[in-house]
N, C-alpha and C positions, 0 to 999 in steps of 0.2 A: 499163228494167225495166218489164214489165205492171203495174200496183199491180190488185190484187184485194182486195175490200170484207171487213175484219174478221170476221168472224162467230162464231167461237167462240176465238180469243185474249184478250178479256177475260172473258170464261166462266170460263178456266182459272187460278186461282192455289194453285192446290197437287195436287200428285199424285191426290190424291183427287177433285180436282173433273173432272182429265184422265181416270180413269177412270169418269166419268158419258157422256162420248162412246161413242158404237158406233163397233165397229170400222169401217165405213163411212167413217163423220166424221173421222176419222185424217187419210187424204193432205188435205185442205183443210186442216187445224191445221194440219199441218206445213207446208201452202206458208205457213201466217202468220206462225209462228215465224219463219221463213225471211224473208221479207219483211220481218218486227220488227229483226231482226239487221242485215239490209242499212240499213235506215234508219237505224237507231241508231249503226250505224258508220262511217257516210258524215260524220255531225257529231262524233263522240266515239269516234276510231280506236281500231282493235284488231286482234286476230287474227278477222279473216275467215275468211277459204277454208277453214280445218281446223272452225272451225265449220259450215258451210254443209253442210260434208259427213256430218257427225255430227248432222243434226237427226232424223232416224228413228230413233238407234238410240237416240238422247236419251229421245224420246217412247216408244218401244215397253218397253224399260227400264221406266221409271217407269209405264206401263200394266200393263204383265205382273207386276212385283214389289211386291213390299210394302216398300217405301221410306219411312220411313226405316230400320226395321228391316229390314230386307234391307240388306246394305251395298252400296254402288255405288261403285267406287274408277275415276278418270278419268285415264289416262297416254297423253299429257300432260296438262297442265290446258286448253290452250287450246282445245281439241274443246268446250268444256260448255258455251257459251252459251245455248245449248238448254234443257239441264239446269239451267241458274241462272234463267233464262226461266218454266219448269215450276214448279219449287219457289219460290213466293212473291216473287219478285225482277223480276219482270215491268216495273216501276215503278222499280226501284231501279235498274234497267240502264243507265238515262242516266246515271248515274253510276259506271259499270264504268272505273276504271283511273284514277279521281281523286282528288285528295286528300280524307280524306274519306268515300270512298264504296267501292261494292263491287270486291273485289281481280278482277283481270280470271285469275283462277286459284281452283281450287274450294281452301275454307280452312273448316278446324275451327271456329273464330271467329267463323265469319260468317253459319253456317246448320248444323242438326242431318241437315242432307241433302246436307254436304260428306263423307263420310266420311273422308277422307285430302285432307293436300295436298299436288300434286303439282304443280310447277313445271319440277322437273326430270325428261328421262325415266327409263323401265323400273324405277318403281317400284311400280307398281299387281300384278303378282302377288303379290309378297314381300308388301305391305302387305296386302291381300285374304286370304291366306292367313293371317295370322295373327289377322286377323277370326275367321274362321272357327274357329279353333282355340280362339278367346278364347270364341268362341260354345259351343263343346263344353263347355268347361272348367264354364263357367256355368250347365250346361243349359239356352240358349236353343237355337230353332229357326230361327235364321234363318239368313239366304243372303249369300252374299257373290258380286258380280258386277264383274270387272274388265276395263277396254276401254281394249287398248293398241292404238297405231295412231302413226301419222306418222312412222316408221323405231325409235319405241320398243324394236320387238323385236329392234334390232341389239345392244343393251347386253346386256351381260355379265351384268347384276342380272336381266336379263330369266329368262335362261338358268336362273340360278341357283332362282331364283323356279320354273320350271316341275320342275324338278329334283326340289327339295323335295318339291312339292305334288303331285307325279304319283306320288309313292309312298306316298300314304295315301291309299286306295283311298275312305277317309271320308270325305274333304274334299269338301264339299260345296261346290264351289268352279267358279263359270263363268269364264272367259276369253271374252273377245268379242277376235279380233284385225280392228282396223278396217283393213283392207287399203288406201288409197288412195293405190294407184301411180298416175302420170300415163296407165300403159298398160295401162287394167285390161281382165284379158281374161276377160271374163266366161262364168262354167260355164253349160252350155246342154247341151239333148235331154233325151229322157225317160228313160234309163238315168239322167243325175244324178238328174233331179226324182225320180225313183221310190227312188232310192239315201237321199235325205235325208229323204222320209216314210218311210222303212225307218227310216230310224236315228235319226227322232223318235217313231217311235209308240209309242204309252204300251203296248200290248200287247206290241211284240216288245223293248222295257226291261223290262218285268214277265217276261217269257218271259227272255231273257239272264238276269237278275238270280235268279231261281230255278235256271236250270240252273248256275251257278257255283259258288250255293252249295250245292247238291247235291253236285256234285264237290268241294265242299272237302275232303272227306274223302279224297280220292286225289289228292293232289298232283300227281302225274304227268298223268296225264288232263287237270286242269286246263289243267295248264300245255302240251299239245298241244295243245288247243283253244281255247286262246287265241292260240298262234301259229299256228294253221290259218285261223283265223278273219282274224287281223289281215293273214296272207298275201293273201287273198282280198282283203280291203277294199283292199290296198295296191294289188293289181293293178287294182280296179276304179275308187279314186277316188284320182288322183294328190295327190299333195304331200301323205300324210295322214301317212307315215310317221316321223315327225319326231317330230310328237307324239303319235303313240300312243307311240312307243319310250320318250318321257317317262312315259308312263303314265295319258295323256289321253285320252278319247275325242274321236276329231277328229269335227266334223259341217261341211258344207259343200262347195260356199262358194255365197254367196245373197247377191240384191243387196240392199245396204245401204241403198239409197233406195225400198224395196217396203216398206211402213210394216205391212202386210196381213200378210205374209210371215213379217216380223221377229217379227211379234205370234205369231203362230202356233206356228213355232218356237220362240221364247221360250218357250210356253205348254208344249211337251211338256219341254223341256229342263228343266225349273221340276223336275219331277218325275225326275228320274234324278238319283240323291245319290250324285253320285262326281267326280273333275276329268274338266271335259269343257270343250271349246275351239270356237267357231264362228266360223266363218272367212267375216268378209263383205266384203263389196266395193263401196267405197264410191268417190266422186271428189270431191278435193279441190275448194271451191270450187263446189259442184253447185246448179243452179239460178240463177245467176247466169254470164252468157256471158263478161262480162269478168275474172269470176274463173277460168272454164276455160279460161280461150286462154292465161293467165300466170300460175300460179301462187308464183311465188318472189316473186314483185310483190306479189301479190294476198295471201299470207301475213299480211301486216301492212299496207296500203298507204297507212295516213296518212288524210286527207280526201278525201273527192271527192262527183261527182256520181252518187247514185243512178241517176240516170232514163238517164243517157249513157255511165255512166262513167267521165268523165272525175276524174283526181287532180288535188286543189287542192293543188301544191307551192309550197312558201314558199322559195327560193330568198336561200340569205343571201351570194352573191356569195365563198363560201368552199370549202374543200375539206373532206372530211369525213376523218377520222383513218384511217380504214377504206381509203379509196381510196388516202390517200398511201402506205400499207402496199401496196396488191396494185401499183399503180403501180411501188413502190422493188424490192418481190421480182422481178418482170417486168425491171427493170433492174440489179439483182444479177444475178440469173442467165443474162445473157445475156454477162455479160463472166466469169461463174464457173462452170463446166459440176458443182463439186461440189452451186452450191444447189438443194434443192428444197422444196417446199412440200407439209405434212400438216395437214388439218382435219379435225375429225370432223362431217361432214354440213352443214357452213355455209361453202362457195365463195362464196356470193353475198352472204353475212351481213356475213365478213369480207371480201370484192371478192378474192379468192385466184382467182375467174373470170376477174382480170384474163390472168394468166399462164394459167390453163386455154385461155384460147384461142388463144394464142400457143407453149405449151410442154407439149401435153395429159399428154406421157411423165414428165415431175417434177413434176406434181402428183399428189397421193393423197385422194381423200375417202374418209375408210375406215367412215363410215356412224355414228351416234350410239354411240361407242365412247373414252370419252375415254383412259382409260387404257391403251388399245391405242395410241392416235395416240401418247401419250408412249414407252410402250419400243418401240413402230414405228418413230419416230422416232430412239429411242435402237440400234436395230438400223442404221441407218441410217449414223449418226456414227461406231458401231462401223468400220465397214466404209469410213470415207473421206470420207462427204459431208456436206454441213450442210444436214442439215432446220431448215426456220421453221417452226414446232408454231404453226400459230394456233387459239385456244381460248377462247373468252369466257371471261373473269373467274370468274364464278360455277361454271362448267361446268367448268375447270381443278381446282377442288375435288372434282372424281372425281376425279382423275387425281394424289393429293398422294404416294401411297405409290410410285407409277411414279417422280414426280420424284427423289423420295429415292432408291430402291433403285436404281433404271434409269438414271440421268442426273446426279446430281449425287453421286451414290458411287464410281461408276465415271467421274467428270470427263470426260464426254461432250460435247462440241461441237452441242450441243442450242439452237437459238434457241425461246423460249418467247414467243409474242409473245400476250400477254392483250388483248383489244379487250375492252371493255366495261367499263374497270376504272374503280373507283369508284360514284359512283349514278346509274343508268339512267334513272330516273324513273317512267314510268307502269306497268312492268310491277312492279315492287314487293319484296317482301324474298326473295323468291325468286331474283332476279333479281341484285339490286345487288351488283358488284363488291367488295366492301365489306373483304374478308378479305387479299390478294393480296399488300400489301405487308406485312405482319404474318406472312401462314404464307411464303413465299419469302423474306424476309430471315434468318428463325434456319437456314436449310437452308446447312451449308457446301458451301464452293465456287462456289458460285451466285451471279451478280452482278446484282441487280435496279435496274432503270433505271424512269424514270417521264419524258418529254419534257415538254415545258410548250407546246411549236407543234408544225405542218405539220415543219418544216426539221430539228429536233433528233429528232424520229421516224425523218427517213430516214438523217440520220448516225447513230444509234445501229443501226439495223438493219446499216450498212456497218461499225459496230466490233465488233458483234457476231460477223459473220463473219471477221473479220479476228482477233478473240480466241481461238480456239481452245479455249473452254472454255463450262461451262452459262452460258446470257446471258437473263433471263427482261426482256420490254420489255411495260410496262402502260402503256396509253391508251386514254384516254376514248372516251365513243359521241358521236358528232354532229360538229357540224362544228370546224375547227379557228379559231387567232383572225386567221386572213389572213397567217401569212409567205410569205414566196414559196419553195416549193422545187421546182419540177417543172426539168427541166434543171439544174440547180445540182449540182457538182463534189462529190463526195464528201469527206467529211473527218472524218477520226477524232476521236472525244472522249474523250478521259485517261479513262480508267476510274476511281472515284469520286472527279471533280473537278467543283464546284460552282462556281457563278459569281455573280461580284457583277453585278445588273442595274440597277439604279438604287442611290445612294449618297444617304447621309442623316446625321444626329448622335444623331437624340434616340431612336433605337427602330429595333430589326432586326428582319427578318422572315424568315424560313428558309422557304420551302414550297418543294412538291416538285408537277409534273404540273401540272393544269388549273388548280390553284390559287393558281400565278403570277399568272398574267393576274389574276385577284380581288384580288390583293394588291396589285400595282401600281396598281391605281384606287383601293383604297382608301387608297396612298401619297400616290396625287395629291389626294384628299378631304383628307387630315388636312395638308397642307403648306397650305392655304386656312384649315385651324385655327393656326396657325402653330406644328405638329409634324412635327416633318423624321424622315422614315422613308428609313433602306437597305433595300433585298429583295435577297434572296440567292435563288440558283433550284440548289437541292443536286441537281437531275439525277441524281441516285443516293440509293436507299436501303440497296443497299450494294455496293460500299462506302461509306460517307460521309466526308466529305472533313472528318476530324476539325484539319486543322490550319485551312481555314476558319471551321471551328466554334470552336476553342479561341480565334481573331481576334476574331472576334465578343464572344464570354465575355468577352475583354480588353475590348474597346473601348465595349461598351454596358451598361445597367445592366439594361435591359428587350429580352428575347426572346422572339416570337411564332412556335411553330409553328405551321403550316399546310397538311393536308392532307386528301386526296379517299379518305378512309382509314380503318379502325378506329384510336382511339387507345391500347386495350387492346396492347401488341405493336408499338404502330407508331413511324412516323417519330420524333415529337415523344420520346416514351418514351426512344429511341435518342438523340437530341441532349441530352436532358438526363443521359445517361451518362456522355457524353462529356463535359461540362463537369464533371460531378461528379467524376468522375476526375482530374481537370485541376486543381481545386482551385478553379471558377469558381462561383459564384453567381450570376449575375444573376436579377431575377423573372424567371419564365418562363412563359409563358400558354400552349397547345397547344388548338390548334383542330381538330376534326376530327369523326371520327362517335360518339358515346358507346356505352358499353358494352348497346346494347339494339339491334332489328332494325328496323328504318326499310319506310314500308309505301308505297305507291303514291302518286306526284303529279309533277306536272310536273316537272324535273328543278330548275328555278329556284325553283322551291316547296319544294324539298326541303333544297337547299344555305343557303335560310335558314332552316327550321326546323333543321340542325342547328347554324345558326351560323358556318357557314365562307363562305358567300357576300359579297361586298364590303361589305357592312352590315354585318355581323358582327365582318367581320376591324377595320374602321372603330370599331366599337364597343371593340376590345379594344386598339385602336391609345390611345384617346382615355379608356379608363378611367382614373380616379386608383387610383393606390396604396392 
């Protein structure tokens, strides 16, 4: 990386001071911006590359409008480092995605120049849109401007969003769609250039804008000439038709790294008070060579070296949950011609490229669409085969009414495999898993599993297709705790049958998933206090292996849940039913996530502020009565 000399990046800490720059001065901020962003996240990882490529429109944004008043809604969140950069956070960024410190996603909470938070996509229209209407309501005059981008507009909410908002001609309502395909092919000649000063100039919007309303009066008329008109623009500037038919004014498309351009345009568009759509074109990862040659890498890529980029990878001599999953489906499905594999937009995320490269015809990435992937899916089973729906945790929560209606109503042979389930860590509430075993347990029919290693991930993927009915399997993110399964024989697991893993007298421990492993260390801490702890590893939340439990109930006085999990709905909740019904008592302590939303920090940071991490479970092993 060139490093070029600061010059007006600590100039700028708030919208305000950025528009004391001339437009001139513009492309230099932004290579600082730019250059701030690559530095800061070579020591204190994040989402790079959808940044990099979102620094102009960041900047020109926040030049052209009147921010905060003006709303700015960002789908996704991770485009806005720019924008978090601009608005007073300059300083605060070394702390972006820590305990602690700022959410690596724009948040109400955190700045009056967040306007919406969006973690998850396609939901910046719908939320923008109702800016705006709030603005009416109130007689304020301001603007609401929304910048979807990163496959955001494949989602449903998207659709719906423009639907709405294209049919009130009032809304004064921008769309910015950030276009960056890896194959951007950029508008070019002077029939476009001449086409988009045509459809920015504040004269021929004052001229439109008068002749309309002149014909309002003759409805007819009108509405010829608006579809003569749109005829026309269709033939002359492709892909516009889409969203005019929405009821948008489409403008574009322009390059999204022309800082000059953006301003410009923005400036006329500022003035036409109707839904209008600008379509720019932007490249992931821009300005940085190692981010453009690798994008899926370069996404998130951990640490590294700015100046070479080379990644500082920490290597824990284990396999990550992720891999043993594209690994096992790659080997299911070569001895089962029904399996095939649906993701929405994350092959790489969840390693389902494993099989992409070996079996391109039964994989589906059907684009950030989660509730499509599900009755996709469920269209699928219908018809004979078994789809493995892999879906992050958090992201699965689009997709809840699919499950129900689509999959587990019609007991559809659906493998639901949730990655990310439980807490993520630095990417924050947005993010964490948190819900999964609590909303998939009350849904009947459905059989929710949670592994604790590598080796019971892939056997449950192998029972799952061998069950013939909805099979939802949640595991963790990162690596697993070293069992060995790569080659290892297949073998089914009893459907809710738990297992005793270490045996003990004075104190049981129930946990389910990652939480194992925590429990057994803290078994082996308190046998050095001289309290002898069994752990029990329930490998299902449901079914649960109620006559293990009701064993337990008999034999011990004290029972510890333990889970990677809401406790509102969850696990723990559930075992103490079952002894209650039983006619059991023992104390019961339940460890897990509390009833509130847990916010960004390392993953190990997190598991003991809530108390489940081996300390914790240690502390609740050795409490008195």
């Amino acid at each position: 990386m060139t490093h070029i000399e600061y010059k007006y990046l600590y100039q700028v800490n708030s919208p305000a001071d950025l528009r004391q720059l001339s437009i001139d001065q513009l492309p230099q901020y932004c290579q600082e911006v730019r250059q701030y962003i690559i530095e800061q996240c070579a020591k204190n990882p994040g989402h790079l590359a959808s940044s990099l490529g979102a620094v102009e429109i960041a900047v020109a944004i926040h030049y052209v409008y009147d921010t905060p008043n003006d709303k700015l809604v960002w789908d996704v969140g991770h485009q806005a480092y720019a924008h978090k950069i601009i608005t007073s956070r300059r300083d605060a960024f070394a702390t972006n995605r820590k305990l602690g410190g700022i959410s690596g996603f724009p948040r109400m909470a955190e700045s009056e120049y967040d306007s919406f938070g969006a973690g998850h996509a396609s939901v910046s229209i719908s939320a923008a849109l109702g800016m705006v209407k709030a603005a009416q309501l109130q007689g304020k005059k301001s603007k609401a401007i929304a910048v979807i981008g990163d496959g955001s507009m494949t989602g449903g909410l998207a659709f719906e969003g423009l639907n709405n908002a294209g049919a009130d001609r009032n809304s004064d309502l921008l769309v910015i769609l950030n276009d960056n395909n890896m194959a951007i092919d950029r508008a070019t000649g002077a029939l476009n250039d001449y086409l988009l000063r045509m459809s920015t100039s504040k004269s021929y919007n004052t001229f439109k804008q008068r002749l309309w309303s002149a014909l309002s009066h003759t409805p007819r008329l009108l509405r010829l000439c608006r579809k003569v008109g749109n005829g026309i623009k269709h033939g002359l500037l492709q892909n516009s038709n889409l969203f005019e038919s929405f009821g948008f004014r489409y403008f574009g498309r322009i390059d999204g790294h022309d800082v000059k351009q953006l301003v410009r345009t923005l400036s006329a568009l500022k003035d036409i008070h109707s839904p209008k759509l600008l379509h720019v074109l932007t490249m992931k990862g821009h300005g940085y060579t190692p981010a453009e040659q690798d994008l899926p890498v370069w996404h998130a890529p951990g640490k590294f070296n700015p100046d070479t980029g080379e990644r500082i990878e920490s290597h824990s001599g284990k396999d990550r949950y992720q891999d043993v999953f594209g690994q096992t489906l790659l080997d299911l499905a070569t001895r089962d011609s029904r399996v095939v594999g649906v993701t929405p937009a994350m092959p790489t995320g969840c390693s389902m490229n494993i099989m992409m490269a070996q079996l391109p015809e039964r994989c589906f990435d059907v684009g950030i669409a989660e509730a499509h992937a599900v009755t996709f899916s469920a269209g699928l089973a219908a018809s004979g085969q078994v789809p493995f729906c892999n879906i992050y945790s958090t992201f699965m929560q689009r997709a809840y009414d699919s499950i129900i209606h689509d999959v587990a109503l019609q007991n559809l042979p659906v493998v639901l495999c949730l990655d990310r389930g439980g807490l993520v860590g630095e990417d924050g509430a947005t993010h964490h898993g948190a819900f999964d075993l609590a909303y998939l347990a009350c849904i009947p029919n459905m059989v929710v599993a949670a592994p604790s290693n590598e080796a019971q991930l892939r056997n449950l993927m192998h029972t799952a297709l061998q069950s013939g009915i909805p099979f939802a399997i949640r595991y963790p993110r990162g690596y697993g705790v070293g069992t060995k399964w790569r080659d290892k024989e297949f073998q089914s697991m009893p459907i809710g049958k738990g297992e005793l893993v270490k045996d003990g007298r004075d104190v049981a421990i129930l946990a389910i998933g990652k939480t194992v492993s925590f429990a057994l260390e803290a078994a082996e801490r308190a046998a050095a206090e001289g309290v002898s702890v069994a752990v029990y590893d329930l490998i299902y939340a449901k079914p649960l292996d109620e006559q293990l439990i009701t064993e337990v109930g008999k034999r011990f006085d004290r029972v510890i849940t333990v889970e990677d999990g809401i406790l509102r709905g969850g696990v723990g909740e559930a075992v103490t039913k079952v002894l209650a019904d039983n006619n059991l008592h023992p104390t019961i302590s339940s460890l897990g996530i509390d009833d509130k939303f847990i916010e960004q920090g390392s993953a190990a940071e997190l598991y003991s502020l809530c108390g489940y991490d081996t300390e914790g479970i240690l502390g609740a092993i050795l409490k008195k009565n």
